[in-house]
Backbone and ligand atoms as CSV (ligand in chain L), in Angstrom:
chain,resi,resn,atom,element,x,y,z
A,1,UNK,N,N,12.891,-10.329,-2.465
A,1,UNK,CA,C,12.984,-8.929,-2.902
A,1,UNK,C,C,13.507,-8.877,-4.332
A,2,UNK,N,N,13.252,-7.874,-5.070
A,2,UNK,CA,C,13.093,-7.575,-6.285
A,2,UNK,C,C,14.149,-6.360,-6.962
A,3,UNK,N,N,15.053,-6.689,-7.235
A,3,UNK,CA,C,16.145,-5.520,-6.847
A,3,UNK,C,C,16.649,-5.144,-8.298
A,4,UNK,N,N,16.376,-5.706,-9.047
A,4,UNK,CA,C,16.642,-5.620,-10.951
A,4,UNK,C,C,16.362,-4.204,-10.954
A,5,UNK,N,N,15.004,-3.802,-11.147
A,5,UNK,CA,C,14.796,-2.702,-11.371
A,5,UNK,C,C,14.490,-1.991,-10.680
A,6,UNK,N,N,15.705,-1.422,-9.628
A,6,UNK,CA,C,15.621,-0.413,-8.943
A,6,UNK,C,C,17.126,0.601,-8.851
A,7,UNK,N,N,16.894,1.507,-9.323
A,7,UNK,CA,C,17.763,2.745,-9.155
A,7,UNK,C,C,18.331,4.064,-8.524
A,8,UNK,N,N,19.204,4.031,-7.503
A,8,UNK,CA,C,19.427,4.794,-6.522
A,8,UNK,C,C,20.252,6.291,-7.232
A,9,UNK,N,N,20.080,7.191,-6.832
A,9,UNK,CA,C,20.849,8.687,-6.625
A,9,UNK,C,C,21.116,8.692,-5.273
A,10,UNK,N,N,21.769,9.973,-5.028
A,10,UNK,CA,C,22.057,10.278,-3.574
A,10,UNK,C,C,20.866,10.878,-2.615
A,11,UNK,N,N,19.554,10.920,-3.365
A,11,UNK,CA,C,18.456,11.737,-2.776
A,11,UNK,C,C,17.456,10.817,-3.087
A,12,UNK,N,N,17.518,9.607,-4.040
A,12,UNK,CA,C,16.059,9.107,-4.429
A,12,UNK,C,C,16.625,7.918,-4.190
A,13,UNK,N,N,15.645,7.054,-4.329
A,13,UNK,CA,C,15.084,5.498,-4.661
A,13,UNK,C,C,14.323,5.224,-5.348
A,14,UNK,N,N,14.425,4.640,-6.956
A,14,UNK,CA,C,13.380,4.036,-7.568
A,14,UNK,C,C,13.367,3.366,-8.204
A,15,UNK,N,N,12.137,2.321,-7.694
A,15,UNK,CA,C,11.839,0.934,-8.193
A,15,UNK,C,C,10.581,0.654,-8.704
A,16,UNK,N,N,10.875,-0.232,-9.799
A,16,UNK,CA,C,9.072,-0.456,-10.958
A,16,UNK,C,C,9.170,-1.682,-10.194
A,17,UNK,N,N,7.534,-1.394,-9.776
A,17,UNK,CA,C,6.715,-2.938,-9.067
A,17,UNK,C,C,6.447,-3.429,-9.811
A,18,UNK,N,N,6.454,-2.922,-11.325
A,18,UNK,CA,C,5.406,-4.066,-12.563
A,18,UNK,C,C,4.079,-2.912,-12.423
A,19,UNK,N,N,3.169,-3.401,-13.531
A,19,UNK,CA,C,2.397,-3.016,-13.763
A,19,UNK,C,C,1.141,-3.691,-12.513
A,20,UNK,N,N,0.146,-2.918,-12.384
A,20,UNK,CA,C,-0.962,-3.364,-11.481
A,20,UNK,C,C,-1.228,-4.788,-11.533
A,21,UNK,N,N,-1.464,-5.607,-12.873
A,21,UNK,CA,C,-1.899,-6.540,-13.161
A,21,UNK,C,C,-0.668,-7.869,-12.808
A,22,UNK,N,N,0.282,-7.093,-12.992
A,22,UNK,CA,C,1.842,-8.144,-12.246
A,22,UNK,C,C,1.667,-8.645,-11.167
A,23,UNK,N,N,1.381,-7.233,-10.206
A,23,UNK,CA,C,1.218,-7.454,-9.208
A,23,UNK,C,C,1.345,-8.965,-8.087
A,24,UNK,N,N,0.171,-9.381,-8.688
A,24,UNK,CA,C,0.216,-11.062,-8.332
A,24,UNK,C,C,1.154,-11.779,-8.427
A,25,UNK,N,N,2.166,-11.672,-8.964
A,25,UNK,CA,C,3.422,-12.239,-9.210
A,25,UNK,C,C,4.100,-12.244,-7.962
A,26,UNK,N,N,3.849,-11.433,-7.591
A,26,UNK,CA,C,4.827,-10.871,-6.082
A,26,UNK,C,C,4.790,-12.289,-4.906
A,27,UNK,N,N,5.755,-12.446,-4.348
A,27,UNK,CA,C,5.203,-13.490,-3.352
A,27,UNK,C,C,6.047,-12.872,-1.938
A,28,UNK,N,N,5.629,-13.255,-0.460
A,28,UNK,CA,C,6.073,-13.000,0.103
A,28,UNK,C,C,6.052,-14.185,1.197
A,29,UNK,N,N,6.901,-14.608,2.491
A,29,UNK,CA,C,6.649,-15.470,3.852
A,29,UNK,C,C,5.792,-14.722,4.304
A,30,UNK,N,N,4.656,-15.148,5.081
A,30,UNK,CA,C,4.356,-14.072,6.295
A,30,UNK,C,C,4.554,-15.301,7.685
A,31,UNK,N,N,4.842,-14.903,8.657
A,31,UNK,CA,C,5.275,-16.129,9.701
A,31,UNK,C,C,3.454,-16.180,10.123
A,32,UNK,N,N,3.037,-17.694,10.213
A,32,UNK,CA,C,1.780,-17.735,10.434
A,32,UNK,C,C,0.986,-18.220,9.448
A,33,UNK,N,N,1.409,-17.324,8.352
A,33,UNK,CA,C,0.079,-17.640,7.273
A,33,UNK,C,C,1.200,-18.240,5.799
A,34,UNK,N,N,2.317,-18.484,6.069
A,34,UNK,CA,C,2.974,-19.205,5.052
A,34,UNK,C,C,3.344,-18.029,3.675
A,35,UNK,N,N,3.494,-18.618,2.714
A,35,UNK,CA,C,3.644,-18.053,1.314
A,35,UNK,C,C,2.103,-17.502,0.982
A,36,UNK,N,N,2.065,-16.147,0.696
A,36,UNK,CA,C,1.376,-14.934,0.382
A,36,UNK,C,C,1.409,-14.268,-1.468
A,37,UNK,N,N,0.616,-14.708,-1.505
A,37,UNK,CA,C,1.097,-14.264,-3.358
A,37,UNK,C,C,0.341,-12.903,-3.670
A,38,UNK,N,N,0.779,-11.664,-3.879
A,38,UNK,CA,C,-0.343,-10.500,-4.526
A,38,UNK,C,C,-0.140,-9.455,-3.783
A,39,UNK,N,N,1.781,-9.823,-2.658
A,39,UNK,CA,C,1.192,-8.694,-1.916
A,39,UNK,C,C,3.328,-8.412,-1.810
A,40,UNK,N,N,3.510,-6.948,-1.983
A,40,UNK,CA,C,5.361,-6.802,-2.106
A,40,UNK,C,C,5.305,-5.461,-1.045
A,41,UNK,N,N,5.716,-5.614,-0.057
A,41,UNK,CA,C,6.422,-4.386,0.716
A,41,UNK,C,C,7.398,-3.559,0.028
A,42,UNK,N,N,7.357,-2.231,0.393
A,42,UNK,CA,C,8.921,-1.440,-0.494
A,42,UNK,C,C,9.419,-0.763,0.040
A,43,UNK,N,N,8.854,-0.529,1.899
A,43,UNK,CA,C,10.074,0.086,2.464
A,43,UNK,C,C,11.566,-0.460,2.348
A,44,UNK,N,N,11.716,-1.572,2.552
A,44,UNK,CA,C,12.893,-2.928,2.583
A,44,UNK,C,C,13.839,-1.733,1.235
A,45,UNK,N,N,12.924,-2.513,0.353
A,45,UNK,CA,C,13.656,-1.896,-1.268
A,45,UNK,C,C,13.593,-0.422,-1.301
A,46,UNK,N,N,12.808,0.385,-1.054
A,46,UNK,CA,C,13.294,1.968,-1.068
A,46,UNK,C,C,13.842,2.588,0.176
A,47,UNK,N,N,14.072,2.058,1.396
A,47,UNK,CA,C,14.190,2.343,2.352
A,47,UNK,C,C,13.485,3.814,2.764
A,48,UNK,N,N,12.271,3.977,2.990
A,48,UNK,CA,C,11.926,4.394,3.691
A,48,UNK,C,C,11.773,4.772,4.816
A,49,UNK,N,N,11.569,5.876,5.562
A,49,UNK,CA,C,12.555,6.365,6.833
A,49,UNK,C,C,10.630,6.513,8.104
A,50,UNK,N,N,9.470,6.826,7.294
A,50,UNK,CA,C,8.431,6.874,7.901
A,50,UNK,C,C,7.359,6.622,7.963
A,51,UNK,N,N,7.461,5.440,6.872
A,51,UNK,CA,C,6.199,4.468,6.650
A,51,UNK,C,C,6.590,3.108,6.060
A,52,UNK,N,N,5.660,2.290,5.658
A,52,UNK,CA,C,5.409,1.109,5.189
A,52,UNK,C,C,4.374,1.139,4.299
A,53,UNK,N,N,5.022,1.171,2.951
A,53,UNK,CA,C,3.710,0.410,1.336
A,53,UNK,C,C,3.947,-0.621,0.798
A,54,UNK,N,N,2.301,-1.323,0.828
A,54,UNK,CA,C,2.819,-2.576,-0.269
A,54,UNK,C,C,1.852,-2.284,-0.832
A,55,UNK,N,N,1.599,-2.811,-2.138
A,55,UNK,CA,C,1.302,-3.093,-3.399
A,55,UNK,C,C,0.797,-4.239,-3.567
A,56,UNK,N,N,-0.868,-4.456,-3.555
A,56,UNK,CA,C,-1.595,-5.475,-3.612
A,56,UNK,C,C,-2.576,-5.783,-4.487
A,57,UNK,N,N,-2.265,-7.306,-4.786
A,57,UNK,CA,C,-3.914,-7.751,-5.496
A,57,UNK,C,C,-4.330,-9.012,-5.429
A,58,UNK,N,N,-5.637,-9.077,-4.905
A,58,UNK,CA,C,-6.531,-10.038,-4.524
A,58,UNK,C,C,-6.724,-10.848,-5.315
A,59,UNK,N,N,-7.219,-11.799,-6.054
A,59,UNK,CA,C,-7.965,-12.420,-7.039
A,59,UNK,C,C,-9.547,-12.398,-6.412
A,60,UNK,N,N,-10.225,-12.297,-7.471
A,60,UNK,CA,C,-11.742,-12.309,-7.423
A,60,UNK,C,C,-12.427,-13.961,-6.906
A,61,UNK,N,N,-13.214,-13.441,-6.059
A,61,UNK,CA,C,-13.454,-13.990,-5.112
A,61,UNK,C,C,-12.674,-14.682,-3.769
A,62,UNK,N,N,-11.512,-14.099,-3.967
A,62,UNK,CA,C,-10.629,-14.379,-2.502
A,62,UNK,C,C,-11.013,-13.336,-1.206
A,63,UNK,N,N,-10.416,-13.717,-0.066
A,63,UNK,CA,C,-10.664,-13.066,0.685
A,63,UNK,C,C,-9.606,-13.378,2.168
A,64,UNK,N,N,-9.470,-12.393,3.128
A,64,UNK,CA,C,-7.977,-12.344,3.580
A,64,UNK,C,C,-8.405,-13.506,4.464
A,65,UNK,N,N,-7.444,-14.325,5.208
A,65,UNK,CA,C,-8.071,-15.864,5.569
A,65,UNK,C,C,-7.944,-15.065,7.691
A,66,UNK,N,N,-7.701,-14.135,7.752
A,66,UNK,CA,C,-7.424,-13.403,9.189
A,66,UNK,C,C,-8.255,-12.423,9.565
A,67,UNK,N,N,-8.602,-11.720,10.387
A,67,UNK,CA,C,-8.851,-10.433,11.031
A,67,UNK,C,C,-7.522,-9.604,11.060
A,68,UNK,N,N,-7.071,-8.912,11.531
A,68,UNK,CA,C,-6.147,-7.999,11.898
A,68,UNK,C,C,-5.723,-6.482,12.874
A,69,UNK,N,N,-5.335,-6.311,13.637
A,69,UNK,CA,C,-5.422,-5.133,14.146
A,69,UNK,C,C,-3.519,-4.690,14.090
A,70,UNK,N,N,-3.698,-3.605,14.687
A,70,UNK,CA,C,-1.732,-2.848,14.615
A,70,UNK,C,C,-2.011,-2.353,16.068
A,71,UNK,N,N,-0.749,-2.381,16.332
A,71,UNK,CA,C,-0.272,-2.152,17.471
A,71,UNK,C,C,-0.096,-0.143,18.124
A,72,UNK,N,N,0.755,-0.242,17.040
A,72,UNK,CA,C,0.683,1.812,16.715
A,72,UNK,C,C,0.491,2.415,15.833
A,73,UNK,N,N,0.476,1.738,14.241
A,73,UNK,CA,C,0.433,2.404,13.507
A,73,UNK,C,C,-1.217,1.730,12.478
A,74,UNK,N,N,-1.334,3.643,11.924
A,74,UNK,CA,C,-2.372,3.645,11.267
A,74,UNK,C,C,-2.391,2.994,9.813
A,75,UNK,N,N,-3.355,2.366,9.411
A,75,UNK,CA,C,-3.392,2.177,8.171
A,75,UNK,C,C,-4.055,3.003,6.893
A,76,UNK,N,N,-3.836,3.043,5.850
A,76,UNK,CA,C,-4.277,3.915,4.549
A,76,UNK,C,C,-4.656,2.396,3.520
A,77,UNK,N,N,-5.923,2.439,3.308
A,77,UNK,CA,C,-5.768,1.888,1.994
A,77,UNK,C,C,-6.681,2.182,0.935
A,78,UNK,N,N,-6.066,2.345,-0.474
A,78,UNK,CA,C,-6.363,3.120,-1.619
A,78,UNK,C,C,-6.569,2.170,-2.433
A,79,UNK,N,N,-7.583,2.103,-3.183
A,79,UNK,CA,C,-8.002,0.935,-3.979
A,79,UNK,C,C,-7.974,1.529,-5.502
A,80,UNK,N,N,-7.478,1.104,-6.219
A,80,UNK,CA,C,-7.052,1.502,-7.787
A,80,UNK,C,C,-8.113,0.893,-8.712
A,81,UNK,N,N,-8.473,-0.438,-8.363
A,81,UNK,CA,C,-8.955,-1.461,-9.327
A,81,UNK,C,C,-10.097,-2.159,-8.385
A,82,UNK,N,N,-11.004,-2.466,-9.115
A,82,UNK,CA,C,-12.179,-3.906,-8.855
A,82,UNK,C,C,-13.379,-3.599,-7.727
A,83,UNK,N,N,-13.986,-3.905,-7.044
A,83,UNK,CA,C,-14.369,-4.339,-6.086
A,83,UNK,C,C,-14.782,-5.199,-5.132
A,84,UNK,N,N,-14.979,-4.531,-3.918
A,84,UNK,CA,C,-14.500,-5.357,-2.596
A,84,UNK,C,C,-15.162,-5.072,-1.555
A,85,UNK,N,N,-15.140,-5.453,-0.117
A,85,UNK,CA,C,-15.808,-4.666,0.959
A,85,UNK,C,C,-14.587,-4.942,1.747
A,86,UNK,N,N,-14.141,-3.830,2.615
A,86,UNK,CA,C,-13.706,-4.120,3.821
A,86,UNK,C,C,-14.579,-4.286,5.175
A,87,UNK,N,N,-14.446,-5.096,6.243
A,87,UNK,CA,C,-15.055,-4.917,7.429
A,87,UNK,C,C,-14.559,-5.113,8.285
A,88,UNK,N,N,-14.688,-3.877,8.733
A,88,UNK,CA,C,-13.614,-2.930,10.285
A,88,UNK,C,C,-14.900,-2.905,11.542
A,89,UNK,N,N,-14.431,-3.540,12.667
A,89,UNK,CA,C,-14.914,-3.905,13.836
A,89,UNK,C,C,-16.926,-4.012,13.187
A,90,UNK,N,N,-16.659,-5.010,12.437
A,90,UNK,CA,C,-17.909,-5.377,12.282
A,90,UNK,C,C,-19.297,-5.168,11.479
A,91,UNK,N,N,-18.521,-3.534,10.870
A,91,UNK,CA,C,-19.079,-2.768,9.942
A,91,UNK,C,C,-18.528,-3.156,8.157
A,92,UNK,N,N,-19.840,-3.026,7.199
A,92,UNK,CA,C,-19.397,-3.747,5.842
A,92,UNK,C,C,-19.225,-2.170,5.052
A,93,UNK,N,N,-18.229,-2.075,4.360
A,93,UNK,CA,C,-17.854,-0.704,3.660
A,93,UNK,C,C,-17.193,-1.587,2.599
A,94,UNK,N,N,-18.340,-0.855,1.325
A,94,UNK,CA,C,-17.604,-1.459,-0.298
A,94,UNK,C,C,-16.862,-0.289,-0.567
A,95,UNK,N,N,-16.102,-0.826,-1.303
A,95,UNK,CA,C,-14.912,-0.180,-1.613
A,95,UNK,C,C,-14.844,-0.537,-3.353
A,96,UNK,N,N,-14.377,0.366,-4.244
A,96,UNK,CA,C,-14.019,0.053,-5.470
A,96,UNK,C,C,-12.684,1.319,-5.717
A,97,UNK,N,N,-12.159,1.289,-7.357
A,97,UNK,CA,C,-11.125,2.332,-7.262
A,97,UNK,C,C,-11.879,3.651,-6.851
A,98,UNK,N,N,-10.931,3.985,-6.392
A,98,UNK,CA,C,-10.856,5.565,-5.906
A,98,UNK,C,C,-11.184,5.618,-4.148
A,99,UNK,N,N,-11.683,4.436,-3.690
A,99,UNK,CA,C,-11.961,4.594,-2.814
A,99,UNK,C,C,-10.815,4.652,-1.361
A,100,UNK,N,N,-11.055,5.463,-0.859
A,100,UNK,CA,C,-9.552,5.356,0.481
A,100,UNK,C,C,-10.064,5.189,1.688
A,101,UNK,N,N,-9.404,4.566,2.426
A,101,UNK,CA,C,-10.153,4.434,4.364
A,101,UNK,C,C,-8.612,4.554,4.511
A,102,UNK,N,N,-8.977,5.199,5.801
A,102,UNK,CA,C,-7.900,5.232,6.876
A,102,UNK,C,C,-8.608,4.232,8.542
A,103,UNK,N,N,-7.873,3.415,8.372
A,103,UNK,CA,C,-8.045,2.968,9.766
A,103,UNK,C,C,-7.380,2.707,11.434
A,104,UNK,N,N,-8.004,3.166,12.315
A,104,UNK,CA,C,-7.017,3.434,13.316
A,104,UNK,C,C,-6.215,1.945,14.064
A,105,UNK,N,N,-5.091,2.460,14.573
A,105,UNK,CA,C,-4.719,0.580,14.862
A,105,UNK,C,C,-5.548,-0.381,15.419
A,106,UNK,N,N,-6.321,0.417,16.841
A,106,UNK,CA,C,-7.171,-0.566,17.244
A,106,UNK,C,C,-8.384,-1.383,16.016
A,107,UNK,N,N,-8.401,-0.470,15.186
A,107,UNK,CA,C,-9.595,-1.208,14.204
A,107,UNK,C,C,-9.386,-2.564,14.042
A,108,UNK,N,N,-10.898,-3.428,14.309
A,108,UNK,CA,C,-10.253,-5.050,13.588
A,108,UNK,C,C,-11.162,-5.013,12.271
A,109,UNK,N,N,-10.041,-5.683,11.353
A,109,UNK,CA,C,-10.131,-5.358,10.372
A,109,UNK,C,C,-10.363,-6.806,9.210
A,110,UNK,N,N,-10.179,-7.112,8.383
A,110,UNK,CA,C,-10.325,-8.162,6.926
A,110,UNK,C,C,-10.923,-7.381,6.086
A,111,UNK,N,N,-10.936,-8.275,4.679
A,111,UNK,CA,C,-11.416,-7.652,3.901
A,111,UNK,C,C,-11.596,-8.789,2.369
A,112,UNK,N,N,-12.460,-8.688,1.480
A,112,UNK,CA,C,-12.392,-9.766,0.083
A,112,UNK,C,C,-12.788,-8.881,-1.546
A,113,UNK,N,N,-12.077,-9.656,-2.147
A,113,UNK,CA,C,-13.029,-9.148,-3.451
A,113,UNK,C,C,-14.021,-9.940,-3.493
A,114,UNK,N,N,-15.397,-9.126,-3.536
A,114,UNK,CA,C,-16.609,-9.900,-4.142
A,114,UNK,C,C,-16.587,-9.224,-5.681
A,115,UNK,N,N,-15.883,-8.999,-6.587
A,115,UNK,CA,C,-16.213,-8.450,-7.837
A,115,UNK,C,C,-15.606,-9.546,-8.733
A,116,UNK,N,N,-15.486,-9.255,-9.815
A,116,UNK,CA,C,-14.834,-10.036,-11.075
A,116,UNK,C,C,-13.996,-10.329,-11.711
A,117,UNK,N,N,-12.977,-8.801,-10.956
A,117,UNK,CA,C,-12.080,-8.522,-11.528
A,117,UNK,C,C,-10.482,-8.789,-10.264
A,118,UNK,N,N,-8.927,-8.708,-10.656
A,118,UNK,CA,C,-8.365,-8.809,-9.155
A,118,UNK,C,C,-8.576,-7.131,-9.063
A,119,UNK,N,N,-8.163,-7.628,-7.265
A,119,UNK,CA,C,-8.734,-5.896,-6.361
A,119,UNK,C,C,-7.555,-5.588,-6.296
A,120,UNK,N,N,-7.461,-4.884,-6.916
A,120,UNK,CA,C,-5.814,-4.034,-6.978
A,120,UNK,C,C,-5.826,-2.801,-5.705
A,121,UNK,N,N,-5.066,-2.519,-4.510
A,121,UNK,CA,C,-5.246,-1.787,-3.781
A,121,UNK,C,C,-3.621,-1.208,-3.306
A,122,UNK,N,N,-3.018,-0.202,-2.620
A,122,UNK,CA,C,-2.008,-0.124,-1.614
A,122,UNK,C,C,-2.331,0.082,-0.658
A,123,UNK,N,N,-1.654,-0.085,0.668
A,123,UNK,CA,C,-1.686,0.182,2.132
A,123,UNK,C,C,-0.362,0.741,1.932
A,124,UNK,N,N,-0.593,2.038,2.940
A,124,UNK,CA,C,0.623,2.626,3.526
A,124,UNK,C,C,0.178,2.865,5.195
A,125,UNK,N,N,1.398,2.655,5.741
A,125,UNK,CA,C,1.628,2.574,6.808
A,125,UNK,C,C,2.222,3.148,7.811
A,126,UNK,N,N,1.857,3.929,8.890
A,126,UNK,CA,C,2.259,4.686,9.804
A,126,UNK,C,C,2.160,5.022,11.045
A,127,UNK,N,N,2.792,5.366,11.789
A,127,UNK,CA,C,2.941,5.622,13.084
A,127,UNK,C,C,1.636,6.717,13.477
A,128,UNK,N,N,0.689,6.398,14.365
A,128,UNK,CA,C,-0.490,7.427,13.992
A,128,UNK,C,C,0.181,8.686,14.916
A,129,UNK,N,N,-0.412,10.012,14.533
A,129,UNK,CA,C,-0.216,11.281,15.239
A,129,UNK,C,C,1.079,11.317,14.655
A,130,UNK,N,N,1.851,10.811,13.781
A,130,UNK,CA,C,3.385,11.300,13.610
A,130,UNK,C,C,3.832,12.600,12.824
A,131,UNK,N,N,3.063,12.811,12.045
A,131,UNK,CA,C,2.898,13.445,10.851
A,131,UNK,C,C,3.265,15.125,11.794
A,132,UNK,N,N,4.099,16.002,11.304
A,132,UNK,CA,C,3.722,17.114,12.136
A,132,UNK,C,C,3.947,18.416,10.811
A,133,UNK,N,N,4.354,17.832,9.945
A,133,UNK,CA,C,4.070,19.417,8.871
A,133,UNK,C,C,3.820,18.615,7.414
A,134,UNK,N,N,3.086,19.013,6.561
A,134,UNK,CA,C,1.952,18.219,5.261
A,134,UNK,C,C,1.860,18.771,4.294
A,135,UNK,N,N,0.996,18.259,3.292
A,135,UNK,CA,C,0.916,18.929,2.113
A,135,UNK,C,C,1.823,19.891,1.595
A,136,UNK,N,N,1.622,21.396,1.219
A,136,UNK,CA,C,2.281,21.960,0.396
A,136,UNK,C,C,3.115,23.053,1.958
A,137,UNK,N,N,2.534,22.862,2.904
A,137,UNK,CA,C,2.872,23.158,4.629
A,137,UNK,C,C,4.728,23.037,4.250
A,138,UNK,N,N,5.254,21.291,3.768
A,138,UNK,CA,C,6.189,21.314,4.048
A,138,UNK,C,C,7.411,21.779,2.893
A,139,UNK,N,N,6.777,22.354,1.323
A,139,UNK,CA,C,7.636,22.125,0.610
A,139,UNK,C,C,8.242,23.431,0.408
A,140,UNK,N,N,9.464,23.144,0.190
A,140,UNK,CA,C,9.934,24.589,-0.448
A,140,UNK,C,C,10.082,25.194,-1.543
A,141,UNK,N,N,9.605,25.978,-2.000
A,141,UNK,CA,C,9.628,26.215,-3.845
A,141,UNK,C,C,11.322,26.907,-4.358
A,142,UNK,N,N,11.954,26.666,-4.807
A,142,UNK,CA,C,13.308,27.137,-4.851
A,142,UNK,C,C,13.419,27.984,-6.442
A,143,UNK,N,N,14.342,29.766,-6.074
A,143,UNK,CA,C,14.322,30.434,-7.007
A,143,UNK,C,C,15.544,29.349,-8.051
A,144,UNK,N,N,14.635,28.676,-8.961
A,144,UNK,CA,C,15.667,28.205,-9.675
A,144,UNK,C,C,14.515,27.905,-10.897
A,145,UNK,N,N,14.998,27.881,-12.187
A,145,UNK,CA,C,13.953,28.327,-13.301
A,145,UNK,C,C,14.471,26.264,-13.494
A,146,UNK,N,N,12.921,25.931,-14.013
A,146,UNK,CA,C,13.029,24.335,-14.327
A,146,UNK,C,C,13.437,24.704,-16.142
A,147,UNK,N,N,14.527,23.373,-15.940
A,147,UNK,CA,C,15.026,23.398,-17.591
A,147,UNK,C,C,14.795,21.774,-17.698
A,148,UNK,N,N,15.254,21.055,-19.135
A,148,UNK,CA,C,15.083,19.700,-19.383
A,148,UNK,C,C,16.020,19.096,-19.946
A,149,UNK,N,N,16.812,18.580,-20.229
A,149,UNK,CA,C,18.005,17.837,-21.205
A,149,UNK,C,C,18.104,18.202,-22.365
A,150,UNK,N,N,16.499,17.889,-23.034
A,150,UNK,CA,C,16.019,17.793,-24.148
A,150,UNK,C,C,14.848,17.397,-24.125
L,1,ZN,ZN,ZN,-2.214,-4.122,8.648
């Protein structure tokens, strides 16, 4: 874990992952598949109370060496950079930036860059059906006029 640049208040958490292209720097254990390079969890470091994000990137022409499925929770993943295909129970879906899937736990899943570039992507992670108030549903706008330092 990566704890230099990260800065707490009594209401926030925030930490710079590096730039997209850092990314790769990141290393992690996974039990099973050994040392993992391209891929940093940040609930741990922001403590997060209702999901799981990491911050990933592939190198071109790699590809995940597993299948995968989850137990309860859904996956999100948002692709920023490159392209790739994921294939979920058997079906091929390219993916480049901008592109998002949500997949349900049972989905089996992998995925590779076939492009040129690394596949820069996040997964966030969640408990499916948890969600019970959203978007602008949950925020409160407060009578207070925004000012700035300077
Ligand atoms: Zn997963």
């Amino acid at each position: 874990m990566q704890n230099g640049n990260l800065k707490q208040g009594t209401h926030y958490a925030a930490y710079d992952s590096g730039t997209p292209l850092e990314w790769m720097d990141h290393t992690l254990e996974i039990q099973g598949l050994g040392e993992i390079r391209g891929k940093q969890f940040l609930k741990d470091i922001l403590q997060f109370t209702g999901c799981e994000i990491s911050v990933n990137s592939l190198p071109s022409g790699a590809s995940m060496p597993v299948y995968h499925q989850h137990q309860e929770n859904e996956e999100i993943y948002i692709f920023i950079q490159g392209q790739g295909q994921m294939q979920i129970d058997e079906e091929i879906i390219d993916v480049k930036e901008g592109s998002v899937i949500r997949i349900a736990p049972n989905g089996v899943r992998t995925w590779r860059n076939n492009g040129n570039q690394p596949l820069l992507y996040i997964i966030v992670q969640m408990r499916e059906n948890s969600l019970r108030q959203y978007s602008i549903g949950d925020g409160i706008v407060l009578d207070k006029a925004v000012t700035w330092p300077n």
